[in-house]
C-alpha positions as CSV (number, residue, x, y, z in Angstrom):
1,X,8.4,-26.8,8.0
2,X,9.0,-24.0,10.9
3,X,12.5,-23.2,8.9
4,X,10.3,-22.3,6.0
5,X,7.9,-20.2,8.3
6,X,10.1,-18.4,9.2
7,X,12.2,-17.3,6.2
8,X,9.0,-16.3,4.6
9,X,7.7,-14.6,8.0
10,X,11.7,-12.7,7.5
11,X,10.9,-11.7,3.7
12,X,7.5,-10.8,4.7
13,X,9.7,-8.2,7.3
14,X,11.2,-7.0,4.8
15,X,9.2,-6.2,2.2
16,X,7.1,-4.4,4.7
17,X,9.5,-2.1,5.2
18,X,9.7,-0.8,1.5
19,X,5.6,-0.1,1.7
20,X,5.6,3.8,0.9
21,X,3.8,6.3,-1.3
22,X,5.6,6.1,-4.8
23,X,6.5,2.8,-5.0
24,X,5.0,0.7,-7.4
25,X,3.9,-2.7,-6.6
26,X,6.1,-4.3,-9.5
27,X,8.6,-2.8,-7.0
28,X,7.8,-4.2,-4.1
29,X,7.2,-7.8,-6.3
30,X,10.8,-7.8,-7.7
31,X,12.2,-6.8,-4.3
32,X,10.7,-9.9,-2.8
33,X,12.4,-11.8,-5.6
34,X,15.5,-10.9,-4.4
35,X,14.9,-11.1,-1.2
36,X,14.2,-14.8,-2.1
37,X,17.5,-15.2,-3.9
38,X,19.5,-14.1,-1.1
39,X,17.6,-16.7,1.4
40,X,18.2,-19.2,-1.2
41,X,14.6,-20.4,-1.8
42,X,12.1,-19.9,-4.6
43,X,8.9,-18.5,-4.5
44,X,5.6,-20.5,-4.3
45,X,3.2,-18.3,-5.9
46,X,5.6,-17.8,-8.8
47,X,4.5,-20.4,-11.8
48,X,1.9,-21.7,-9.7
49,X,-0.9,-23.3,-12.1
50,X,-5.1,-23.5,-12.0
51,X,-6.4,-24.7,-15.2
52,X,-4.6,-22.9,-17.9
53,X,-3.8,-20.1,-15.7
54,X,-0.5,-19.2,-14.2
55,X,0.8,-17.0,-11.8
56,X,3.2,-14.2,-12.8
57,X,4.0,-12.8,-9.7
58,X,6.6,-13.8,-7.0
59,X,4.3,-12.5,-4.3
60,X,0.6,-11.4,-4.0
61,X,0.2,-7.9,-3.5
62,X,-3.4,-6.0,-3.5
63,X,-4.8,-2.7,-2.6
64,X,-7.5,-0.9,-1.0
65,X,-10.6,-3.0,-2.2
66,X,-8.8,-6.0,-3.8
67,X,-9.3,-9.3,-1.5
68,X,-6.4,-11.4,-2.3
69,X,-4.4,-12.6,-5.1
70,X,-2.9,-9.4,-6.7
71,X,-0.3,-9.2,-9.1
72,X,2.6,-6.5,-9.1
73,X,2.2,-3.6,-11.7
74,X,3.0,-0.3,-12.8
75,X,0.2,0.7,-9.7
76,X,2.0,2.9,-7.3
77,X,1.0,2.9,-3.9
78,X,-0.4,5.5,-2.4
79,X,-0.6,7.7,1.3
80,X,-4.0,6.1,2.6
81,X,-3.6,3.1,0.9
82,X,-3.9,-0.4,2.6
83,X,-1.3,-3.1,1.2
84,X,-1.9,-6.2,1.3
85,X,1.4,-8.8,1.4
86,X,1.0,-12.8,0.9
87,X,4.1,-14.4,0.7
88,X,5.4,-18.2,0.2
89,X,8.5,-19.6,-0.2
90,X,10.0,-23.1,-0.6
91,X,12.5,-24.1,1.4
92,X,14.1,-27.9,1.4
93,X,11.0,-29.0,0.0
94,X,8.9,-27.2,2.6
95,X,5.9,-24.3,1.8
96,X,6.3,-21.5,4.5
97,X,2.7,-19.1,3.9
98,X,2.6,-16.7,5.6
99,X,0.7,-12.5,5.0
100,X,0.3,-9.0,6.8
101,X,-1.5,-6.0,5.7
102,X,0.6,-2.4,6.0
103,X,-1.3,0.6,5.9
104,X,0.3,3.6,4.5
105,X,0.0,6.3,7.0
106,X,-3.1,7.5,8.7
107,X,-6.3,5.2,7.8
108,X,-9.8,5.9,8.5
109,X,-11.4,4.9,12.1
110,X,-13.6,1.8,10.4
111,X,-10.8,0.6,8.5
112,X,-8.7,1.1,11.6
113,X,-11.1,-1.0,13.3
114,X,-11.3,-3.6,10.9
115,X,-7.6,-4.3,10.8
116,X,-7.7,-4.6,14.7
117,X,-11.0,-7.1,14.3
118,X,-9.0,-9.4,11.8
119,X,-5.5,-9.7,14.0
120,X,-8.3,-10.7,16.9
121,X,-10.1,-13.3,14.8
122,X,-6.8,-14.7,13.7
123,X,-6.0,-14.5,17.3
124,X,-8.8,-16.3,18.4
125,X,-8.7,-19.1,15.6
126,X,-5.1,-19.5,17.0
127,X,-5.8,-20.2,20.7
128,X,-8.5,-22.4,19.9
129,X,-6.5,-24.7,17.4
130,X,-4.9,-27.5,19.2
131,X,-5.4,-31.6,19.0
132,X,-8.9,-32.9,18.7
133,X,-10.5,-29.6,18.5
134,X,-13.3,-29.6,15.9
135,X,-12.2,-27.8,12.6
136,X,-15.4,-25.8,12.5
137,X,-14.8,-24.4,16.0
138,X,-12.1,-22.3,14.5
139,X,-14.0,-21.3,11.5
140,X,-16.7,-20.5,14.1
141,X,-14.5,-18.3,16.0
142,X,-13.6,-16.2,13.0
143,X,-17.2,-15.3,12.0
144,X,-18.1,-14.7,15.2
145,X,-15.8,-12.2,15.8
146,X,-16.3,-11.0,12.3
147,X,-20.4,-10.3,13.3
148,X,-19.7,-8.8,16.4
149,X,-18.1,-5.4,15.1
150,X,-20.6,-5.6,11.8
151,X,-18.4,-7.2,9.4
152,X,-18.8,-9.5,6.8
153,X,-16.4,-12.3,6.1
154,X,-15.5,-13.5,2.3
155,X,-16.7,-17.0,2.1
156,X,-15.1,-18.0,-1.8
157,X,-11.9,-18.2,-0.6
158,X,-10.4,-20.2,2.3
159,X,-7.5,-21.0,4.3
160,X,-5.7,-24.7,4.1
161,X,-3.4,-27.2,4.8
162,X,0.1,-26.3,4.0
163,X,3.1,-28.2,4.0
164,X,5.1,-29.9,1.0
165,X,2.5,-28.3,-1.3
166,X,1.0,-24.8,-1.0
167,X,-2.7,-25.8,-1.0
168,X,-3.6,-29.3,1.0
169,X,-6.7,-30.4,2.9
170,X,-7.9,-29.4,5.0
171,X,-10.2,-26.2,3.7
172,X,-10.5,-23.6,6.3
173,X,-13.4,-21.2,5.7
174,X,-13.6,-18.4,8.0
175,X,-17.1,-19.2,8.1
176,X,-18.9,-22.6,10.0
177,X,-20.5,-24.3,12.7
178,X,-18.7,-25.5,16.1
179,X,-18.8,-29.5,16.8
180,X,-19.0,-29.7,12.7
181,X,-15.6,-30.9,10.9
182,X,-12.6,-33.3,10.9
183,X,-10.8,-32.9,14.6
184,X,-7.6,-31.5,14.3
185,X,-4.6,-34.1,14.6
186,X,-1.0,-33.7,15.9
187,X,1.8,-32.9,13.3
188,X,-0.6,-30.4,11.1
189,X,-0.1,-27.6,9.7
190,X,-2.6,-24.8,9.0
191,X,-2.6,-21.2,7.3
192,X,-5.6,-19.8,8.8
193,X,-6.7,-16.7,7.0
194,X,-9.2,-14.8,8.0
195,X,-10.7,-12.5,5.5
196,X,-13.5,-10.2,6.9
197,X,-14.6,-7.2,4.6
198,X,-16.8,-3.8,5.7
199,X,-20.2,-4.0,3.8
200,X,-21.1,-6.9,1.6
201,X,-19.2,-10.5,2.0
202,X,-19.6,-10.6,-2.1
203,X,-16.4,-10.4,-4.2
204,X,-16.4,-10.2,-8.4
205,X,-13.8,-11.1,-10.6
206,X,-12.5,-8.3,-12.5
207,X,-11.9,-8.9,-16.3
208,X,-7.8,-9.4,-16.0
209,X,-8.8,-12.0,-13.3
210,X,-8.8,-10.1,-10.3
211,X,-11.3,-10.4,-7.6
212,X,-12.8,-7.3,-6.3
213,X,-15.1,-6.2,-3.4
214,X,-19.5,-5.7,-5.2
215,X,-19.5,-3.0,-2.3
216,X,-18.1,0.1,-1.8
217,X,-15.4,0.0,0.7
218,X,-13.9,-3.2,1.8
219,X,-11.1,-4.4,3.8
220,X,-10.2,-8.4,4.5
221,X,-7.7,-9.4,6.6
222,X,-5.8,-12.0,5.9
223,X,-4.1,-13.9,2.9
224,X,-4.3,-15.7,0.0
225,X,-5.6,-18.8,-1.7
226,X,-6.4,-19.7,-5.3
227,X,-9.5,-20.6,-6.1
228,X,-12.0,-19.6,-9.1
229,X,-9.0,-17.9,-10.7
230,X,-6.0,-15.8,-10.0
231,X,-5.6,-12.2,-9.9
232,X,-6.1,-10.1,-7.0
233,X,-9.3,-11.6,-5.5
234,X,-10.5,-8.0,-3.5
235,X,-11.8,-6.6,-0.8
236,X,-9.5,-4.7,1.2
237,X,-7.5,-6.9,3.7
238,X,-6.6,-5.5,6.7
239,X,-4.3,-6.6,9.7
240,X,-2.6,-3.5,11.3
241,X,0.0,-4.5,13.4
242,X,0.8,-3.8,17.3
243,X,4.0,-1.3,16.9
244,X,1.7,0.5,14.1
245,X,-1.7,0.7,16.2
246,X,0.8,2.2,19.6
247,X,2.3,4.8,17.7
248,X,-0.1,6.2,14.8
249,X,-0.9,9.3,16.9
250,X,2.7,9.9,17.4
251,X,3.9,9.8,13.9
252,X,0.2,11.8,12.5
253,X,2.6,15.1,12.9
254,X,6.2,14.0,11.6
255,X,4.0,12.4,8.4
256,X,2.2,16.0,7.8
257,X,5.7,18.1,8.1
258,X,7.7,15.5,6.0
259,X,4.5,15.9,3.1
260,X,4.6,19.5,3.6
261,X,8.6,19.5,3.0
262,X,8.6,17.5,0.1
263,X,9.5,14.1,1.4
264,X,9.2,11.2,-0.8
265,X,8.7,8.5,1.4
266,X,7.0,8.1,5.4
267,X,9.0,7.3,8.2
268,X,8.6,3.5,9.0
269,X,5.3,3.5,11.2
270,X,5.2,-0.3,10.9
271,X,8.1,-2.0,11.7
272,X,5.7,-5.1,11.4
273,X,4.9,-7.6,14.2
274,X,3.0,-9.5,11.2
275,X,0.3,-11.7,11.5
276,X,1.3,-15.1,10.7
277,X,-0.8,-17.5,9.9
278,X,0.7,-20.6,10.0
279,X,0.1,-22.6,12.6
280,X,1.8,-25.7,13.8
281,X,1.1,-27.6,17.1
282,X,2.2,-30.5,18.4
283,X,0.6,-33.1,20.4
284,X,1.5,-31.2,24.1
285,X,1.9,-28.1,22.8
286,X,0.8,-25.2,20.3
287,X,2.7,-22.4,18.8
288,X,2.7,-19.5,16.0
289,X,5.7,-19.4,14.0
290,X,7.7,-16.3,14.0
């Protein structure tokens, strides 16, 4: 199970890297692919089934106000634009989930914000989550961190149980009360993904089976999950990373001359510290897999 983390928390690495204006996100899909090969595992999204839907991408990619589930298309990505990344893999029988959000260049101070707020509630979920601890204490912890810096967390989709299977019990909302739930036992596994959105916690499905944020702007930070139907499920997710958050001022100039000269691509401002979200603990002991 970590083995599988951790070649999907490698891929996810590397397909960060290749976020840049210009690309397109059938780019970035078919790059995971063969990132895949290489590691000699097959994706988990790919083929995946709900009712009579299936999944054609190898990973989920979604932009600016698209939650979750997005597909890779002719859609190139562009400066200002926050990517969202969810990738699984299978590995010796084994689901590794694992996401990150990579903003291209210079984002605006809320959305700034709100990529800091998410890494914190995952953070918080995380240092909570250990044996016997109620389930709902760590949804708890996610809202509440969520309502403290006036966001709104999406509440159709939720994180899970992951393991030989991408989606097993339990459900984790990002949403509940503490003392409610199953306690947590030794030997689980969880993908906790937080999705917290600026303005309204409301999502729609678009018409090619995409969800996307009612309101205006929206940013979620977190991953995916599958539930009313596939397609990017929206609302902005957000989850800047530490390198990116220490040295945005320092790279604001070198991105502005590089535009101004004709460059095609920005210098890599993220070289991703990811937020993973599968979490394993043992009965003595908890840890993030990385």
């Amino acid at each position: 199970m970590r083995q599988s983390c951790r070649t999907a928390s490698d891929i996810l690495d590397r397909v960060s890297e290749l976020i840049r204006p210009g690309i397109t996100t059938k780019e970035v899909d078919e790059a995971a692919a063969d990132f895949m090969n290489e590691a000699k595992v097959k994706s988990a999204f790919l083929g995946y089934r709900l009712g009579h839907r299936i999944f054609p991408g190898n990973i989920c990619i979604s932009l600016n106000d698209e939650v979750v589930h997005g597909i890779g298309s002719q859609r190139r990505i562009q400066y200002g634009d926050i990517v969202k990344l969810d990738i699984g893999v299978i590995q010796e029988g084994w689901v590794g989930d694992t996401a990150t959000t990579v903003p291209v260049g210079i984002v605006d101070e809320r959305t700034d914000q709100l990529l800091r707020v998410t890494e914190k509630a995952l953070d918080c979920a995380i240092n909570i989550a250990g044996e016997g601890v109620r389930l709902g204490d760590i949804c708890a912890e996610i809202e509440d961190e969520a309502a403290r810096n006036g966001f709104s967390v999406v509440r159709e989709f939720v994180g899970h149980g992951v393991g030989r299977k991408l989606h097993e019990e339990p459900q984790i909302p990002n949403y509940g009360r503490r003392g409610s739930g199953p306690k947590l036992k030794s030997g689980m596994t969880l993908a906790i993904e937080p999705m917290i959105n600026i303005g309204s916690a409301e999502v729609r499905l678009l018409d090619e089976h995409c969800r996307r944020a009612a309101s205006e702007y929206h940013v979620s930070g977190r991953a995916a999950e599958w539930p009313p139907g596939f397609g990017p499920h929206f609302r902005q997710n957000a989850s800047p990373l530490h390198s990116y958050l220490a040295r945005r001022q320092s790279y604001a100039r070198d991105i502005s001359l590089r535009f101004v000269e004709g460059a095609d691509h920005l210098p890599p401002e993220v070289t991703t510290r990811k937020w993973l979200r599968v979490f394993c603990f043992d009965q003595h002991e908890s840890a993030t897999v990385s």
